[in-house]
C-alpha positions as CSV (number, residue, x, y, z in Angstrom):
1,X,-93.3,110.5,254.2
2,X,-92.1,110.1,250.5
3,X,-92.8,107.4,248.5
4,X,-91.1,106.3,245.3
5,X,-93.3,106.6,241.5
6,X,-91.2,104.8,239.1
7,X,-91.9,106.7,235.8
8,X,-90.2,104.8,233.0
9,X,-89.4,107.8,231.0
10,X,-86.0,108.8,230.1
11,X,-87.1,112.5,230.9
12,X,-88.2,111.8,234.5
13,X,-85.7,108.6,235.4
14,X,-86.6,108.8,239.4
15,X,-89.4,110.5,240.6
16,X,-90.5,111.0,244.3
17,X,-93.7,112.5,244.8
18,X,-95.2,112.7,249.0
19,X,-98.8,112.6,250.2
20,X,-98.5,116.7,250.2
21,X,-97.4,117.2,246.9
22,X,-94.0,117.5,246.9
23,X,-91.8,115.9,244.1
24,X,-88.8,115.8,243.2
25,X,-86.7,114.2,239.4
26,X,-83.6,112.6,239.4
27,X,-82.4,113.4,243.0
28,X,-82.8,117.3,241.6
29,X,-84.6,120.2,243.9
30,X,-87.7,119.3,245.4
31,X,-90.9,121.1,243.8
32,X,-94.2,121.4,245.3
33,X,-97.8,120.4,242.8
34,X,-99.4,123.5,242.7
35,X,-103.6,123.9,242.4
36,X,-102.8,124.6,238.7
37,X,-102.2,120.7,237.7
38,X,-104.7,118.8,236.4
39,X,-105.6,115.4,235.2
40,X,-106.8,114.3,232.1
41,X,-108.2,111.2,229.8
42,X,-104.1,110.5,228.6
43,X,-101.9,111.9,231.6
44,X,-101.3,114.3,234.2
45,X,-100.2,117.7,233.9
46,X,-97.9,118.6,236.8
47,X,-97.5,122.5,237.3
48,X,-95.3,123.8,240.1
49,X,-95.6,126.6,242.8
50,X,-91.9,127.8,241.5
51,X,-91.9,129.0,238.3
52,X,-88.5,127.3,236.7
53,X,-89.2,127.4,233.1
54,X,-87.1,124.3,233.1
55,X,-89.6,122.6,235.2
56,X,-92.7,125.0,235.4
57,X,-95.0,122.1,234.1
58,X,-94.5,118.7,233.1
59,X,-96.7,116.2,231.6
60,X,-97.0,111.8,233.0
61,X,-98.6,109.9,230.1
62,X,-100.5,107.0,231.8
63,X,-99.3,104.4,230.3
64,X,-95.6,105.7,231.5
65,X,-96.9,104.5,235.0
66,X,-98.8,102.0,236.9
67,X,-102.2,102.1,238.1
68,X,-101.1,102.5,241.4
69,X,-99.0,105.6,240.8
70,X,-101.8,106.5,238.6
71,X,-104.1,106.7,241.6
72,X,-101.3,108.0,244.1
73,X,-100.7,111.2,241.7
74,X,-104.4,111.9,240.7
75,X,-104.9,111.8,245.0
76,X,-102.4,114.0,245.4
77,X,-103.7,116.7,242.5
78,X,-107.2,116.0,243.7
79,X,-105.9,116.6,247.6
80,X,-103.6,120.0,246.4
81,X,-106.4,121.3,244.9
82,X,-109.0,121.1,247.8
83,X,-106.5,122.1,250.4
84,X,-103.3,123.7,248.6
């Protein structure tokens, strides 16, 4: 099931991230969250499983998103991590 993150960032545009930790920008390939991303006191930093150099990591200030993204990305880090 994939839900819809708006991301109001001209970078990002439209981002779809699912409960398993795939995402995918602008209607582009979809990329899966690898173990390596992390969360911090100003963002999140989204690192990939496929190693695009275009796309390898990516950082999501928080105050690009809402608090409910907020929490649906940090689960989805916190969730890759335990079981990715």
């Amino acid at each position: 099931m994939s839900h819809n993150t708006s991301i109001d960032h001209s970078i990002l545009g439209n981002f779809f991230l699912t409960d398993t930790g795939e995402c995918q920008f602008n209607s582009q390939e979809t990329l899966q969250i690898s173990a390596k991303s992390q969360i911090n006191l100003w963002g999140y930093w989204l690192v990939f499983t496929k190693s695009d150099a275009a796309l390898k990591k990516h950082f999501v200030f928080k105050d690009s998103i809402s608090r409910q993204d907020q929490a649906r990305i940090a689960r989805t880090i916190l969730r890759v991590k335990k079981y990715g």
